[in-house]
N, C-alpha and C positions, 0 to 999 in steps of 0.2 A: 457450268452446273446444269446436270439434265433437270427437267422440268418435276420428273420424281422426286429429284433430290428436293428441288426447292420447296415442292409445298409440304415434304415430309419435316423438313428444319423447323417450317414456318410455321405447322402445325404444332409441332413438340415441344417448340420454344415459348410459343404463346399459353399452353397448357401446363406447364412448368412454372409458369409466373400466377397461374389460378389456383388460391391456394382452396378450395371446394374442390376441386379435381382430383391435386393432389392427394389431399386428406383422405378423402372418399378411395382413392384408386390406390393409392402409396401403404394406408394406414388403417382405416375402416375396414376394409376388406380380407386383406392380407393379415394383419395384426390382430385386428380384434378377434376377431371367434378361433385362431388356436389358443391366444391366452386365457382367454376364459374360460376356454374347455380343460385347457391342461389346470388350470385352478380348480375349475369344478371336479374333475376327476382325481387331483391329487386331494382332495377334500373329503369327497366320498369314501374312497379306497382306506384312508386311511380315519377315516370314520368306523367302518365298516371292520378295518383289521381293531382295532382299536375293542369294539364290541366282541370280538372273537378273544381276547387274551385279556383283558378284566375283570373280575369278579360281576359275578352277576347276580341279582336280589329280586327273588321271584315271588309271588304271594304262595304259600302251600294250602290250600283249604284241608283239613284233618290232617297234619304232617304228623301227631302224636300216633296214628294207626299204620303207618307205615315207618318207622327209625332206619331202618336199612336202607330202604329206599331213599331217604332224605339224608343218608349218610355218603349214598354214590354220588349224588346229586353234588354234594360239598365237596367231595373230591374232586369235581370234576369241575369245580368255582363255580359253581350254581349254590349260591344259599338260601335258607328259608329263610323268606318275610313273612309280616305279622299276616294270619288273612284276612280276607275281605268280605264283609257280609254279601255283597251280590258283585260278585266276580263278574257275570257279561256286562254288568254297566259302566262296572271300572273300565273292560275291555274296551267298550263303547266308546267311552267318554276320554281313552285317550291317556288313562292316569296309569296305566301299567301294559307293558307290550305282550305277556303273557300269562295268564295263571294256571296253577297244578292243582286240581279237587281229585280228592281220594277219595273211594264211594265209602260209605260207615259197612259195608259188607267186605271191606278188605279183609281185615283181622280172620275172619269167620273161612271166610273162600281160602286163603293163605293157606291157613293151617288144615285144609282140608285137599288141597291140592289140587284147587279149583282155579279156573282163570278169574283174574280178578282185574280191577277196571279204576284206568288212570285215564282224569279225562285231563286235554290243554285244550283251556280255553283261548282263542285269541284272532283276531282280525286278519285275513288269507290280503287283505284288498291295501294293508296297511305296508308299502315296501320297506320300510326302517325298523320294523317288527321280523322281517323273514332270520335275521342274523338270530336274536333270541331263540326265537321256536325254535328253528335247525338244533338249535345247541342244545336244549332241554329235549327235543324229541330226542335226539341221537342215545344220552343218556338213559334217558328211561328206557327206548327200547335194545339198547345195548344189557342196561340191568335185568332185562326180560329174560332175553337171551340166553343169558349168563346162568341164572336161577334155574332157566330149564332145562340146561343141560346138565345143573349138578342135582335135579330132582331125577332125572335118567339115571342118571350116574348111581342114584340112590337106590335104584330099584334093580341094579346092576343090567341095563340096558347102555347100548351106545348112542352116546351123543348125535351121532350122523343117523340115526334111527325117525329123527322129528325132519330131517331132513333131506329125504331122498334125491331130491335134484339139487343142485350147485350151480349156480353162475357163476359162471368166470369173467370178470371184464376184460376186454384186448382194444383199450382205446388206441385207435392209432391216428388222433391228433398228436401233433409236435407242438413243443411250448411255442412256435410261432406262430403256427398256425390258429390257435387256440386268439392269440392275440387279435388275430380277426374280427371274432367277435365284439369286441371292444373297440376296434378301431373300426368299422363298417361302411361308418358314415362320412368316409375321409371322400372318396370319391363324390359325395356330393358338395363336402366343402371346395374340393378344389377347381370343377366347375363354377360355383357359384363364385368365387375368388376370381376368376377368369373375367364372369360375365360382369362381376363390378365392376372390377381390376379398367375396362373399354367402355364401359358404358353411358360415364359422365361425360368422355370426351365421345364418343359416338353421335350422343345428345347435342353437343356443343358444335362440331363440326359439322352439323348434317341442320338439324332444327333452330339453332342456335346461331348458326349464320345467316340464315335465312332469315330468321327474325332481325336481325339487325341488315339484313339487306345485304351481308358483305358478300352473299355468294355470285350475283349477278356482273361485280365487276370481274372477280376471279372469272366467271366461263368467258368474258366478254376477250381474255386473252387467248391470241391462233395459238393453244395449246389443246389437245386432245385431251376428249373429257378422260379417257380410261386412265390415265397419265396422273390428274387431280385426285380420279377415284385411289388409287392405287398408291397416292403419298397421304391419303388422310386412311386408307386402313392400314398403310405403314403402321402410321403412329399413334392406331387405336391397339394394335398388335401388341406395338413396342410396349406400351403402359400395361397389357394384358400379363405381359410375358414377364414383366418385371414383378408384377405382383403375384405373378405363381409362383415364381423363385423366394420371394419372402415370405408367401406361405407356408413353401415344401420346409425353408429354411426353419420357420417357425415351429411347426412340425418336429422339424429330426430334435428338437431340443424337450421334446416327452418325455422319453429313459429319462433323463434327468431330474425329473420331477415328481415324473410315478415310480411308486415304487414296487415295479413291475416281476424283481424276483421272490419278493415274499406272493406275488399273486399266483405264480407257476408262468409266467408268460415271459416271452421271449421278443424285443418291441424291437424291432431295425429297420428304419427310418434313417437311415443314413445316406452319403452321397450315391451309392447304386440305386438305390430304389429312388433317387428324388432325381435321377440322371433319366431314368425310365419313364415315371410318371411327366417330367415335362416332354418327352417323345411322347407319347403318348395321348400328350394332351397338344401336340401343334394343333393338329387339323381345327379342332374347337375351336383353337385361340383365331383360326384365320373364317371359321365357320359363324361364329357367333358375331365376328364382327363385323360381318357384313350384314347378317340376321339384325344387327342395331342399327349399323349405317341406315340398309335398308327401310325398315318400321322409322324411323327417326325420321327419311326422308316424306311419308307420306302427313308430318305433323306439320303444323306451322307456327307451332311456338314450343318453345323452351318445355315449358310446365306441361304442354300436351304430350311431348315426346315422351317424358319422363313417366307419365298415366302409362301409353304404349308399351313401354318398355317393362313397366311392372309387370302389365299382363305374362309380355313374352319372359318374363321370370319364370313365369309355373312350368314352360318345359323342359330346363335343366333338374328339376326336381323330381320328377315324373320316373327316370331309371331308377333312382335311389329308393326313391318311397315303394314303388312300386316291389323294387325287389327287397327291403327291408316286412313289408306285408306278406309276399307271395313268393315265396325263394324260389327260385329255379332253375334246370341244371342244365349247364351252358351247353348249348348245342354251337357249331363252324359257324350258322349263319349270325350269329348274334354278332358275334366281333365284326362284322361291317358292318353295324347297325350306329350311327356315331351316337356318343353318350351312351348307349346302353351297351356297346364295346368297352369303353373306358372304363365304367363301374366295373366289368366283369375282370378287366385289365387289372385295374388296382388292386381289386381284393384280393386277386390269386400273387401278385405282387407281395400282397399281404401276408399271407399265407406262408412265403415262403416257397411257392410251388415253381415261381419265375413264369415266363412268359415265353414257347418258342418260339421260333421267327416266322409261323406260318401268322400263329392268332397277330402277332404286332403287324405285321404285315398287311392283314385284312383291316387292323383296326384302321391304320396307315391310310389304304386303300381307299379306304369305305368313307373317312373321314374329308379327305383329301376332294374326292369325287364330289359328296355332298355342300362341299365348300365353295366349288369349283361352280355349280349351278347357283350358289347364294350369290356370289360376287358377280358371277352374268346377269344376274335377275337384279342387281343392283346398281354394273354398270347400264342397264335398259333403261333404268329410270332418271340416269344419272345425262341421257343424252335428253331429256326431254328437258327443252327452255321452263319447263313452267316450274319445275324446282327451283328455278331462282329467284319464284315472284314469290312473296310473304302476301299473307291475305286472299 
């Protein structure tokens, strides 16, 4: 048995019996935040469709001045409620998501074929509010519309007369693409799934030995240190790699939950794109965990590593956030930029667009390269005796 082999068994076996590792790298990580996201989103959505195709009870302030209007309104499952002496404070206060005041000059302007004025009162900053409005504005100003092309019509003018320009929309989003949107933030979970997935045993093999002293007999064997380095990021990998697979896995079980065709979206999360996204994400898997080895090595206890390692949390975050704030349109050198390749990887994955072999390539590249420098810069440290003294 080569000396790789041995301390990779010896590692993996010993970590396998730590059930804090496990849990944390196995189940925390991997487990927790798709299911809660698929909860929270099959929740919302159908919150959300739910408000769209139920009656809906709106306060009408003067609905007696306007009957036609509060007649469209009904047809359309908007009904009048009683109304409300002061409408902004109901609005305010939370007790109704929108109101309809009719001004007392409706009657008057109406029948003189005067523009007349429908106001909706209602909170812009309140997101569980936007589903009502939408549906009462559309309404009204669809009944606007309507009136005034048959007040044209009455004067024997044409309808296209109030409207000299037309737009046309020519969206050329595809229902998958569109799904993007929605799914955005997948590339940040699946780094951060990565960076948990190694990062308890990271801690353990690097700070964690040391604190118990056991790494000094380890070097004190005629084995070469790159040998020892290279079975403990084995099997910081191994753990990494298992828990993106039960991510991705976690993942492609979405369609199932959301109910993605009443949304117009299109969600394929299945084995190609989870085939993709783990290529895609090797280099990290082997980058990040020397990035932990590393920082881990310069702690000398357990609980300090772990302070360490929070830090170095924030810059898996940094491409996601960054491009969820400030979007911006991929240019060749991004894709060997690692992490910021990957996001840009995934989403057009996402999209539907696929990936050709130059951008995988670079990410490949770029990834691989930067990795390649973490593990030298960590076999350096890993030759100095004093890694093995605690204190």
């Amino acid at each position: 048995m080569s000396a790789f082999t041995a301390v990779y068994w010896k590692e993996v076996r010993e970590n396998l019996r730590d059930r804090r590792t496990l849990i944390n790298a196995l189940i925390t990580g991997p487990l927790l935040g798709p299911v809660m996201f698929i909860m929270l989103m099959n929740v919302m959505v159908n919150r959300e469709l739910a408000k769209t195709d139920r009656p809906l009870a709106v306060p009408i302030v003067g609905a007696d001045l306007a009957p036609n209007l509060v007649a469209a309104l009904k047809s359309a499952g908007i009904d009048a409620a009683a109304p409300l002496s002061d409408p902004e404070n109901a609005v305010r206060e939370q007790r109704t998501d929108i109101v309809v005041r009719i001004s007392p000059s409706y009657p008057a302007a109406w029948k003189n074929g005067q523009p007349v004025q429908v106001e909706l009162i209602y909170d812009s900053s309140r997101r569980d509010a936007s589903t009502p409005v939408m549906r009462v504005r559309s309404v009204v100003e669809g009944y606007g519309k309507r009136e005034g092309a048959m007040r044209l019509i009455a004067r024997g003018l044409s309808p296209t007369t109030a409207w000299p320009v037309q737009v046309a929309d020519r969206d050329q989003a595809t229902s998958q693409s569109r799904s993007a949107l929605m799914f955005s933030f997948l590339p940040y979970f699946f780094v951060l799934t990565v960076f948990l997935g190694g990062m308890y045993l990271a801690i353990d093999l690097t700070a964690g030995e040391r604190e118990r002293q056991s790494l000094e007999p380890l070097f004190v064997n005629p084995v070469a240190r790159w040998k020892i380095l290279a079975g403990k990021l084995g099997a910081i990998c191994s753990f990494s790699v298992v828990s993106l697979l039960l991510s991705v896995a976690a993942f492609a079980t979405a369609p199932w939950f959301i109910p993605t065709e009443k949304l117009g979206i299109a969600l394929d999360l299945g084995w190609r794109f989870g085939s993709q996204v783990v290529l895609l994400m090797l280099p990290l898997i082997l980058l990040l965990a020397a990035l932990q080895s590393l920082v881990s090595a310069f702690a000398k206890s357990y609980r300090e590593a772990q302070t360490y390692l929070s830090i170095l949390m924030i810059i898996p975050v940094l491409p996601s956030a960054l491009l969820s704030v400030i979007p911006v349109r991929a240019e060749p050198w991004m894709y060997a930029v690692p992490l910021l390749g990957q996001n840009l990887g995934i989403v057009q994955l996402l999209r539907g667009d696929g990936m050709p072999a130059w951008q995988m390539g670079l990410c490949l590249a770029g990834g691989f390269v930067t990795a390649a420098l973490a593990v030298w810069g960590t076999a350096q440290l890993y030759r100095s005796d004093r890694l093995a003294i605690s204190g």
